[in-house]
N, C-alpha and C positions, 0 to 999 in steps of 0.2 A: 417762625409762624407755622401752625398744622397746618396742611391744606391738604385735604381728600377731595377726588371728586369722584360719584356714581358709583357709590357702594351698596351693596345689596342693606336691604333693612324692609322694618315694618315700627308703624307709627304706635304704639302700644298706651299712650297718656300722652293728655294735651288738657294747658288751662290758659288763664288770662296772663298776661305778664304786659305791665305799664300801660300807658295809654291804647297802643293798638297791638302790639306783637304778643306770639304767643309762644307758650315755653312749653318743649315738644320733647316727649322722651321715647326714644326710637329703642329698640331692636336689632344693633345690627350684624350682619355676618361674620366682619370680621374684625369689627372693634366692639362688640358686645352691648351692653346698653347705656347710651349716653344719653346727656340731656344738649337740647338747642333751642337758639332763640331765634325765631323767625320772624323777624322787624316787619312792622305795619301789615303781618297777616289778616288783622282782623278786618281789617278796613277794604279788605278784597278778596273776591270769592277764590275760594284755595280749590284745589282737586286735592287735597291731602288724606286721602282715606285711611281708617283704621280697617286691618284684616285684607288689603293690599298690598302684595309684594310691590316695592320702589325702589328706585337706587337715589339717594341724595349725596349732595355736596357740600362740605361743610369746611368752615375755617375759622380761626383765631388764635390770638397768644395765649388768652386767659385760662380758665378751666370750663366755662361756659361760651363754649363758642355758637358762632352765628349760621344758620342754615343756610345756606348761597341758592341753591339749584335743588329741584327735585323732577321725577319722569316715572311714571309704571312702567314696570315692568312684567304685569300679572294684569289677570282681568278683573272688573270690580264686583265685589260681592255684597250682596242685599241679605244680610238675615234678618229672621223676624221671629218673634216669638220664643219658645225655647231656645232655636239655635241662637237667637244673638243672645240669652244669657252663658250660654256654653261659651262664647268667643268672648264675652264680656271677664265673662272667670278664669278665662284661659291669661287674658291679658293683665287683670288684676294679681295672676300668681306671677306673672313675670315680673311686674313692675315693685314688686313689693318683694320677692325673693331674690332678683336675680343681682349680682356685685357690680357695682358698677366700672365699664370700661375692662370685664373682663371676658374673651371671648368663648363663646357657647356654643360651635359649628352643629353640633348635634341638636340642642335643644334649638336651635334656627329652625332647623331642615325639618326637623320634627311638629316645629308648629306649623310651617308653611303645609305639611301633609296634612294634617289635621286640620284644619280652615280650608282645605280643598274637599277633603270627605263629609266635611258636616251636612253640605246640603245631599250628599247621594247612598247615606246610612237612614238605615231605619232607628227607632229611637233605643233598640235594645244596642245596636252594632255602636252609635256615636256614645253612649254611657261606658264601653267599653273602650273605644278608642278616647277619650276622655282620663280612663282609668291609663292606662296606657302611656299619656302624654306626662300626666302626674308623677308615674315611675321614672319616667326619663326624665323629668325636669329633679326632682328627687336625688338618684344615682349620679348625674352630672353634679349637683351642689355635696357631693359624699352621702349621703343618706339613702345608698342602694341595700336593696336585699337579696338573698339568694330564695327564690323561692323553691329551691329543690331541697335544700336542707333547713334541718333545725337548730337549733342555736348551739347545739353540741357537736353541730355537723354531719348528722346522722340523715340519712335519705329522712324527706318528705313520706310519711306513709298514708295513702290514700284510705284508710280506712282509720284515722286516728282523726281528734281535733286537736287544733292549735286555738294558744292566746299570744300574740304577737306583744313583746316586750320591749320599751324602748331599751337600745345601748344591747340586747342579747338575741331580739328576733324572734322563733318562731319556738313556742316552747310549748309541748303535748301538755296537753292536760282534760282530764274526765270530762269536768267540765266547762273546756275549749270553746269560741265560737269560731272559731275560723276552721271550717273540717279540711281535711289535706287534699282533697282530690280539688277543691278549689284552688288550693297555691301550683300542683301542677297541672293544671289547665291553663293560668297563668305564666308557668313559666314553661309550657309549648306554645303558648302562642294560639291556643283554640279555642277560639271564642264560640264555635258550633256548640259547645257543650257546656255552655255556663249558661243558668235558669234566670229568674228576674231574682231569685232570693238571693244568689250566688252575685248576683249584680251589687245589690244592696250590703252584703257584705264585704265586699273590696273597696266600696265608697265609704264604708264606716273606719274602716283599716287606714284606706291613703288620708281621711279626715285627721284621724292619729297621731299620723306621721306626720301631716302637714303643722298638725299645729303648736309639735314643741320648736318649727320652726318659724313661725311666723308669729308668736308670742300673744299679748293676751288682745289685740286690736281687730274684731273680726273683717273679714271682709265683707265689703259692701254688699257684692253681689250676690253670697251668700246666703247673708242676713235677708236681702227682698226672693230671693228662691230657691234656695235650699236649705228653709229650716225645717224640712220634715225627714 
């Protein structure tokens, strides 16, 4: 029999399952994302938050085991409005991209910083750290890019545009939309000097990339606030 107990995780999707229990798909540090059945949850008021770090404890023979024990470990977070659609799409990209029961230390730590900065970014800084969280979840599943070079491997040149090509990357062309001083501002890491237009085009970019992975089923969250 498995038996874990109090490992780090985050509750990421939760639905109905039989008369009262509910069938919980966690996040975790170091078994990655599994799924659990937590008997007669429904029937009693949980503290089980989503976008809360917990450690839980879990057991069984099967492939569906049964949640035992849970405890925060993190303080509880209230979004509202924009930012809970950010943490709503944050979680929808995990539960929908990420292999099951395979572990993702990076893309852990990575969301846990990310759900800590949402409430203390302005709205330019979270669309960036956003973009950010995208790349890393991206590069972890193989689908990273170099954003200093182009597909030939030739420096990034800040005064050229790029069209970003699936399977070859970042390929100059006249009439580019992606200009190069965006991909290296990107890949220093300086968001001081990305515009709101510069914004709108790296969400168009990672939209690209995200969706010869995620195939033709859109996301939810997307669909109710991000069709523009």
């Amino acid at each position: 029999m498995t038996k874990i107990e109090l490992t780090p995780a985050f509750l990421i999707h939760r639905r109905m399952y039989q008369d009262s229990s509910l069938l919980l798909d966690f996040f975790t540090r170091n078994y990655g994302k599994i799924r659990l059945v937590a008997r007669g949850a429904r029937s009693n008021k949980t503290s089980l938050q989503m976008f809360q770090r917990l450690n839980i404890s879990f057991k069984g023979r099967s492939e569906l085991k049964n949640l035992t024990n849970w405890e925060s470990s993190d303080q509880p977070r209230r979004f509202l409005g924009n930012d809970l659609v950010l943490a709503i799409y944050t979680n929808e990209l995990l539960s929908r991209l990420l292999p099951e029961a395979e572990k993702h230390q990076k893309v852990f730590d990575g969301y846990w910083h990310y759900l800590i900065m949402i409430n203390e970014q302005s709205d330019a800084e979270k669309e960036y750290s956003l973009r950010l969280f995208e790349n890393l979840l991206l590069e972890e599943l193989g689908y990273g890019l170099e954003f200093n070079k182009d597909s030939t491997g030739s420096p990034i040149d800040s005064e050229l545009e790029y069209q970003f090509q699936e399977h070859e990357g970042f390929v100059a062309k006249v009439d580019g939309n992606i200009p190069g001083e965006v991909l290296l501002v990107v890949n220093d890491d300086d968001n001081d000097r990305l515009s709101v237009g510069h914004l709108a085009i790296l969400k168009k970019l990672n939209r690209k990339r995200l969706r010869s992975i995620l195939g033709e089923r859109p996301l939810k969250s997307r669909e109710l606030f991000f069709a523009n």
